[in-house]
N, C-alpha and C positions, 0 to 999 in steps of 0.2 A: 448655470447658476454659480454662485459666487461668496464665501464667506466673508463678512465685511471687518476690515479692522477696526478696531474698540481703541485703538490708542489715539492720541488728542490729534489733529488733522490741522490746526493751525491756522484752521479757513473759520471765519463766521456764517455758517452755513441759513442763517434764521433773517426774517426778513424786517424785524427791527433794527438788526445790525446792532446791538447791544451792546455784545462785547467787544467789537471794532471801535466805541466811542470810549470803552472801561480800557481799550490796551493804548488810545490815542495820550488818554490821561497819563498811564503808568508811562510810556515813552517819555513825555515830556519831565516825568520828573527824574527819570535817571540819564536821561540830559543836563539836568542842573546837578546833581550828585556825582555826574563825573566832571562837569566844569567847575566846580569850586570856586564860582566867583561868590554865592552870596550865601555863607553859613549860616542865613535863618531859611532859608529855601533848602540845606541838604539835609533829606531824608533819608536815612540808610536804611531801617527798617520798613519793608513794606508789606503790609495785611495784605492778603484775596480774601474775604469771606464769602463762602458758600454752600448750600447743601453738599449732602454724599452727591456727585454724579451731575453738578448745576453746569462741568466747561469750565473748574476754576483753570486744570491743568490746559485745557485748549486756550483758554484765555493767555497765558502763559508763553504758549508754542506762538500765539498769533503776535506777542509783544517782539518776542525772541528775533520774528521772522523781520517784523518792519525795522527792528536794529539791523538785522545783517543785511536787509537790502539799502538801507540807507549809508550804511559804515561800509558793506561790504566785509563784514566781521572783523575790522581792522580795530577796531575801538573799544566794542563791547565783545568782551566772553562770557557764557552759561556756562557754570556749571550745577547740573542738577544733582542733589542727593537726596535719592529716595530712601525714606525713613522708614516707614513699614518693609521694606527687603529689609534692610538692616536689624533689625529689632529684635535679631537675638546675639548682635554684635554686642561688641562693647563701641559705643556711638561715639562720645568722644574723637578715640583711636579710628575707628572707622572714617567721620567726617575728614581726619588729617590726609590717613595713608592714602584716600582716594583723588581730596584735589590736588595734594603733591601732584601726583600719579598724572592724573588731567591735565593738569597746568604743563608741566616737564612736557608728556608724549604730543600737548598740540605747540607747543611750545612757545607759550606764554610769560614763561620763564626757562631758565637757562641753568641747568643741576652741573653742579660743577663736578668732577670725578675725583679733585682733591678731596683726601680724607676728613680733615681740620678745617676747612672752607668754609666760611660761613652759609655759602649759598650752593652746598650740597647737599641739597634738600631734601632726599630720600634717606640719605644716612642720619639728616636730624631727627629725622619722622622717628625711626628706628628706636633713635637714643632716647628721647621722651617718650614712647610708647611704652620702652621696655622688654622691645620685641629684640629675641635673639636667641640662638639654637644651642645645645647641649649633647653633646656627643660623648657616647658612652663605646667604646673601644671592648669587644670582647676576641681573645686571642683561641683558636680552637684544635686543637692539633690534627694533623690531616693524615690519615695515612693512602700511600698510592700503592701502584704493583710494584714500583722501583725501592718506595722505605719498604714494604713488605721482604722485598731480595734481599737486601739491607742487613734488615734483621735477620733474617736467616742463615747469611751467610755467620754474621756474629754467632748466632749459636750453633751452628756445624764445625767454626774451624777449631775447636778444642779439640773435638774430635776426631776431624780429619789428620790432625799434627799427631796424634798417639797411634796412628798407624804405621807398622813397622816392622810386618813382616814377612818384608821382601818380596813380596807379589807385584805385579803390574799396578793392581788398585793402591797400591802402599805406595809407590812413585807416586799415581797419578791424583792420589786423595791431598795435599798438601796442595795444590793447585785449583781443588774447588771453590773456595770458599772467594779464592782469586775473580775465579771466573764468573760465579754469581755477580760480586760486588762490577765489575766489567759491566757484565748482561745488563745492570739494571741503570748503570750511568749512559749507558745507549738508548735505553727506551728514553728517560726523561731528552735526551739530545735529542732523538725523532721528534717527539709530541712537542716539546717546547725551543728547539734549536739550541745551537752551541752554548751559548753564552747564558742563555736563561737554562736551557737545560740545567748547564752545571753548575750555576751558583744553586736549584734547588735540591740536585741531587747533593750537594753540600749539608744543605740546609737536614734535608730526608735524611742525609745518615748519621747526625749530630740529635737525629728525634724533635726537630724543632719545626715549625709550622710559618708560612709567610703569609698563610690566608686567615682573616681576620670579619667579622659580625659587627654592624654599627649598630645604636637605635639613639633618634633624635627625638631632643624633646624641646617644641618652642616656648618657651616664656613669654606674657604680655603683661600690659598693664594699661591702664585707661592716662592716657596724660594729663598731670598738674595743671590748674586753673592758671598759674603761672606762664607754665611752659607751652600750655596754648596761644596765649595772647600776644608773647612772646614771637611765635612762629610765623602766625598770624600779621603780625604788626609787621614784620622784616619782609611777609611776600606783598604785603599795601605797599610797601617803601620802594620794590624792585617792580613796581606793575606803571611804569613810565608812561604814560601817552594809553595805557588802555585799564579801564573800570573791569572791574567783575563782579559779576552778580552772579550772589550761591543762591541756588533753587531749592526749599526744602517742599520736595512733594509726599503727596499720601498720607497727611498726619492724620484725618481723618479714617484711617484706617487700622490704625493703631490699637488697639485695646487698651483701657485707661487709665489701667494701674500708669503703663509705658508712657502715656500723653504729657503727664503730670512729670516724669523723670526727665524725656528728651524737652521737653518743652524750657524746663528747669536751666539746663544745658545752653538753651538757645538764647536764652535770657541772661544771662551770667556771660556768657562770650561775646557775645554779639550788641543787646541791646544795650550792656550798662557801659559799652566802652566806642566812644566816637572815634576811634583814633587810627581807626582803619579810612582813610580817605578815601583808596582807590578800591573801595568794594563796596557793594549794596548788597542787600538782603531780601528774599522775595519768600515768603511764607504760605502756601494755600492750607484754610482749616475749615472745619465745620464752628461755627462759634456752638450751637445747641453739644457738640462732639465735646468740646473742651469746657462748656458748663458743664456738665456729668463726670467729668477729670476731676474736676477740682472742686465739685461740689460737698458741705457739709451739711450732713442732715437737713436735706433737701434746699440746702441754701443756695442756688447761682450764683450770687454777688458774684464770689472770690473768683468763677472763671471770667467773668468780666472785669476786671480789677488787673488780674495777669494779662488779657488781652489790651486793656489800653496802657497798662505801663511798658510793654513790649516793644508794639507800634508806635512807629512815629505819624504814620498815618494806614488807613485799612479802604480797600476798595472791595465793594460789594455784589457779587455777581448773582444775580436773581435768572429763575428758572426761566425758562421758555413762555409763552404766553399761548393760546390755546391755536391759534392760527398758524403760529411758526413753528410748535412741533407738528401737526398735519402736514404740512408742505416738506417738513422734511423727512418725517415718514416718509412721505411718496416719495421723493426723490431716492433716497436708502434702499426704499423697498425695489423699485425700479432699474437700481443700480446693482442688486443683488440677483434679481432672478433675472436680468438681460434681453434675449431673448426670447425669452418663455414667459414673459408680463401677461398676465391673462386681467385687462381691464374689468372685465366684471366678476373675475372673482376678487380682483383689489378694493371694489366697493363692498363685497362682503366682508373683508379681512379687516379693513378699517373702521368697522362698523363696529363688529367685535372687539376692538381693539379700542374704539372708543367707551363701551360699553362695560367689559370686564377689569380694562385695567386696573389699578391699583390708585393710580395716581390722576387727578383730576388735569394734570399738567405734566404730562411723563417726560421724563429728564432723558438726553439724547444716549446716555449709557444704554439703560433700558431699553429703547426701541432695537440699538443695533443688537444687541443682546436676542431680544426675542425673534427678532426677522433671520438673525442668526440659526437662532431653532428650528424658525418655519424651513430654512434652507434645507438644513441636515435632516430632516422628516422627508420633505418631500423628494432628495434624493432617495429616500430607502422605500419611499412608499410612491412612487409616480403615478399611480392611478388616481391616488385622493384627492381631489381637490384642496386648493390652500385654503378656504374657509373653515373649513372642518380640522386642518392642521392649526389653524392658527386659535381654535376655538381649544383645541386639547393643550396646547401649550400655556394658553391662558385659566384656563381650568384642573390643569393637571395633577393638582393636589384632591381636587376632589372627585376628578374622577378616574383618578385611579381608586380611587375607594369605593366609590359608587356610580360606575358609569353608564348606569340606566335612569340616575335620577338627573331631571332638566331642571330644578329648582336652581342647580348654580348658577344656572345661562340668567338670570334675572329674565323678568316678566317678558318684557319687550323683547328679547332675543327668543325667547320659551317658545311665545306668540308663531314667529315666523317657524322656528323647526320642529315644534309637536306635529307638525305636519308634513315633515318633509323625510319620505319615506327611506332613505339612504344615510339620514343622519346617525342611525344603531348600525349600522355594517360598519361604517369608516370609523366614529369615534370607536367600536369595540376592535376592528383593527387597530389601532392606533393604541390602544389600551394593552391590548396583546399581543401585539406584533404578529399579528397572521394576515394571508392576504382580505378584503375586503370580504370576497365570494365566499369566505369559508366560517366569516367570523360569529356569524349568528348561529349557523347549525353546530359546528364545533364547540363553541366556548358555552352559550346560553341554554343547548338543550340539557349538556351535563351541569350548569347552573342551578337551573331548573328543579332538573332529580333531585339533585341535594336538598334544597329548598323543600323541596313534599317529603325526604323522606325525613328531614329533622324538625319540621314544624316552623322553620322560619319565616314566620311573616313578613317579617321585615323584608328581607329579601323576594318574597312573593309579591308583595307589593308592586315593588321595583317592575320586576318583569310582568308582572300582568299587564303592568300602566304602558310596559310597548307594545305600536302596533306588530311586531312579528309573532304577541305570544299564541294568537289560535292555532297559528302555521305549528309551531313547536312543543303544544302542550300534549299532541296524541301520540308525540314521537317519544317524548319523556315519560308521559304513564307505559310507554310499553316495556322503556327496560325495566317494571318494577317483577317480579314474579308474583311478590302479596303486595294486595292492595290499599291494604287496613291503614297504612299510613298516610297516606296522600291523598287518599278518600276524606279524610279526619283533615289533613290538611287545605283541600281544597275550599272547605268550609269553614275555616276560619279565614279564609283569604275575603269569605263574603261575597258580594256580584261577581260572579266569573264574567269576565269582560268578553260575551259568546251570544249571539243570535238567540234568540228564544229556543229555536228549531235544533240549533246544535249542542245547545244545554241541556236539553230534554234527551239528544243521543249520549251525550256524553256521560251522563248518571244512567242510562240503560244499561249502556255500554259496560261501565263500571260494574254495573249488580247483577246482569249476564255474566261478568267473568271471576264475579268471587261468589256466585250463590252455589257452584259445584263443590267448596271446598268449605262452605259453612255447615257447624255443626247447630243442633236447634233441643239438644238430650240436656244442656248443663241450667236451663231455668232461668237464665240471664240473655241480657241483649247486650251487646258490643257497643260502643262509643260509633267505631265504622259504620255497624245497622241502623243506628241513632240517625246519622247521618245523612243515609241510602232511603230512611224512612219519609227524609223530610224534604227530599227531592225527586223520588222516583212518582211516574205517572200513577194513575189509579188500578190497573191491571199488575204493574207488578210490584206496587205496594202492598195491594191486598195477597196479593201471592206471599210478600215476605212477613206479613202481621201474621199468616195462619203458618206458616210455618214458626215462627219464634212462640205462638200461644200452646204446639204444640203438642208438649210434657204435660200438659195441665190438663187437657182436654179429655184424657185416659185415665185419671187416676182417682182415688178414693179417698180422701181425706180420713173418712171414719174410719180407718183402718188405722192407719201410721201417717201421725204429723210430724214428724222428726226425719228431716233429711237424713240419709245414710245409713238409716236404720238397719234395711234388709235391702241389698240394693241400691236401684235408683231410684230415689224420693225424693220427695221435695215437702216444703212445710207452706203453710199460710201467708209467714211473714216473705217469703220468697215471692211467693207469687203478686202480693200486693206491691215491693219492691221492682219488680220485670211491669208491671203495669204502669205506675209512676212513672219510670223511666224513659215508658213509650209515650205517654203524655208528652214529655219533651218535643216530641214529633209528631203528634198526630191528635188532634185534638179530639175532645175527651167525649162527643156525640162518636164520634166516627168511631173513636176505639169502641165505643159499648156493643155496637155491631155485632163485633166477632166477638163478643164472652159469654160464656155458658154461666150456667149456675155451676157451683162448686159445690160437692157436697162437705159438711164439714161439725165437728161437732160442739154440742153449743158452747160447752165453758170455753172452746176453744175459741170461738168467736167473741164470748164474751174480754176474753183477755186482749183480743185483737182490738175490740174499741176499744179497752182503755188503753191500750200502747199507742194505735197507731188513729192519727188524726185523720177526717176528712175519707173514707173508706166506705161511705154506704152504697157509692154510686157501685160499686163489684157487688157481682150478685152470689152471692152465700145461699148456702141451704143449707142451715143447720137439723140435725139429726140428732 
């Protein structure tokens, strides 16, 4: 496999051959713009209109090419200037210094090395630019081990000279200061040799310094509308026997404040002055790119307005048609994976590629772009098939956000892979960059947890709707210790996507492993039992109804209606509240089964019908 280059290729690769009839056209007219036989035929400004990414710039390379094979590039020079590189140049200056630069090194012109010459060309660049450097001189004083001797001799021999009395050292002290200053004119003669040694050792013992700090600073300036046209006009004059054509590419790329400024520039040099013979102009743009330039308050006109007073004429390169990008897809795609073409996963990759793209007619940028992708994936992932790579690349934005929901794939793609059991391994590899084998039990079971223990539905959803989740939901309720959450969650997720027969174990399951740690003393039922009530079979529903009816069954009303009185109590309105609530779950024949009469006393009852509505079906015994 193979990454494919993005840059313009100079071939009409499409089997209209469109742009070989659009470059046949532009050929011919800067055929007549360099023979200057008939000034109502010479065009020197020339339009490309085209989308971002339509082949203006390959249209471009393909003109370029049938010049140099027909001339043999004796006749015709490009020079291209790319405008979006540039664009935080000063442009002007920029357009100069570079075809100077071009023209001179292929040597289309001839830079003189005379200073004053009119046709040394990089020195004029210079002088109109305003380019030129600034040197700032800093002096630093040095000291070595030789000035260091130096010095010290200077301050010893006062001292050595007032020695005088008559010892050995008294001779010998008037000759040191000698022999320092010696010692030290020898080192600088070692390190730096005779001659440079001792002009520094000169330098070192007068305290003075030969080593020296620069810092440069360039000045520019954009060139005079003058001194362009000027420069301009004199390399028309010197270009004998051969045209040049400046390329301005990538306007379309530009951001718009900048469109309206270089554009500006291009119009002012170029279009308001014919007087460059031996040059044409070659323009690619988005026209929709430069109506948004130059638009006021939502007005167009004015980019259209700048577009035809510019051009002397505009050619217009239209997208691919729907057969000639297919064929060159394939050809690209076949050109990129080599040896490794796997014909039937090519019909699924084109499928999707028809289906998701973006573009009803995807522009040839595009394709090498994403087959580019498909490349670099399937080198890191070589097990995955390219359909599945090329499904994530095309989806990418949304599933990385949600890459259990197939609503992105549209209807028709859904159709074919809601059933196709390897579709969640590879896209969730691919998502996560783990091997395929690992991707569902690793990433999804701990998905999973989180989802039951935070209540996200939303996310529940998602994985329930794949087929892996029965495989992984026993594995995720086990890392829970309590259940109370997931229990509660399970049931707002709604049908658990589960065989009758494993639905029925999986809520046993459940109420087998939190009936040991429920308490049934506080007169209330849990949201989780609510739950457990309204799924579990008849044997162990009825086991949990008399356990939560419990508290009640034991106690005496006529004694203490006021919870907390003495103890554990409970009052009336508690109890008809814990009934209610199992209602939720258990419908209201089946609850009356298990209630006893209560005993209770009467104003108490009486106060209970008027607070609490609907309460006759509980059976009271007032006392």
């Amino acid at each position: 496999m193979k990454l494919l280059s993005n840059a313009p290729l100079g071939k009409d690769l499409f089997e209209g051959k469109s742009q070989e009839l659009i470059a046949d056209a532009i050929v011919k007219q800067l055929e007549r713009n360099a023979n200057q036989r008939d000034p109502d035929l010479h065009h020197q400004m020339i339009g490309i209109e085209g989308s971002w990414g339509s082949g203006k710039s390959n249209l471009v390379e393909i003109v370029k090419k049938k010049l140099d094979e027909k001339y043999e590039s004796k006749k015709f020079h490009f020079f291209t200037y790319d405008v979006w590189g540039h664009q935080e140049d000063l442009q002007r200056k920029a357009i100069l210094e570079e075809l100077v630069n071009d023209l001179v090194e292929n040597k289309v012109i001839v830079n003189s090395t005379e200073e004053k010459h009119d046709r040394n060309w990089k020195e004029r660049v210079k002088n109109i630019t305003g380019t030129f450097t600034e040197t700032t001189r800093r002096q630093i004083p040095s000291i070595s081990l030789g000035f260091a001797l130096c010095v010290l001799a200077l301050i010893i021999s006062p001292v050595c000279g007032n020695i005088s009395d008559g010892s050995i050292g008294a001779n010998i002290a008037p000759w040191i200061p000698s022999a320092i200053v010696l010692l030290a004119l020898l080192i600088f003669v070692i390190r730096k040799g005779f001659k440079r040694g001792f002009a520094e050792f000169i330098y070192s013992y007068k305290g003075k310094s030969i080593e020296s700090t620069e810092r440069e600073f360039i000045h520019e300036k954009n060139p005079s509308v003058l001194d362009f046209r000027i420069l301009l006009h004199d390399i028309s004059k010197v270009l004998i026997g051969k045209h040049l054509i400046i390329f301005f590419d990538n306007m379309d790329r530009l951001p718009k404040q900048k469109v309206e400024r270089l554009w500006s520039s291009i119009h002012t040099f170029f279009a308001e002055n014919h007087d460059y013979n031996n040059i044409s102009y070659i323009v690619t743009f988005d026209r929709k790119h430069i109506q948004d330039a130059f638009s006021v308050k939502n007005d167009n006109s004015r980019g259209n307005d700048y577009i035809d007073k510019t051009f002397d004429i505009v050619f217009r390169v239209a997208a691919p048609v729907l057969v000639d990008w297919k064929k060159f897809f394939e050809k690209k795609w076949k050109e990129a994976f080599e040896n490794e073409f796997n014909p039937i996963e090519y019909e699924y990759v084109i499928q999707a590629y028809d289906i998701l793209s973006d573009s009803s007619n995807p522009i040839p940028r595009s394709i090498i772009r994403f087959i580019n992708e498909c490349v670099l994936l399937k080198r890191t992932f070589r097990d995955i098939p390219e359909r599945y790579i090329a499904i994530f690349n095309l989806k990418k934005d949304d599933l990385l956000n949600r890459p259990l929901d197939m609503k992105c794939l549209n209807n028709n793609l859904q159709s074919i892979y809601e059933h196709d059991p390897k579709y969640y391994d590879y896209i969730t590899a691919l998502v996560y960059q783990v091997p395929p084998e690992n991707a569902i039990s690793v990433i999804y079971k701990q998905a999973l947890y989180k989802a039951l223990e935070q209540h996200n539905q939303k996310e529940l959803i998602d994985i329930s709707q794949a087929p892996f989740f029965k495989d992984i939901l026993e594995d995720a309720l086990n890392y829970f210790a309590l259940l109370k959450d997931p229990i509660v969650s399970l049931d707002e997720l709604g049908d658990i996507p589960l065989p009758d027969e494993r639905q029925k174990k999986l809520w046993r399951d459940l109420y087998f492993r939190t009936v040991q740690s429920m308490q049934f003393d506080s007169g209330k039922i849990e949201p989780y039992q609510i739950v457990l009530l309204k799924h579990l079979e008849k044997e162990q529903r009825t086991e949990l109804i008399q356990k939560i009816l419990s508290p009640f069954n034991s106690i005496d009303f006529t004694i203490h209606d006021i919870y907390g009185e003495h103890g554990k109590e409970y009052t009336p309105e508690e109890y008809v509240e814990l009934l209610k609530n199992m209602e939720k779950a258990i419908q209201r024949d089946e609850l009356k089964g298990f209630l006893q009469k209560i005993p209770i006393k009467t104003d108490t009852h009486k106060n209970l019908l008027q607070k609490i509505e609907d309460i006759d079906w509980i059976p009271f015994e007032c006392k």
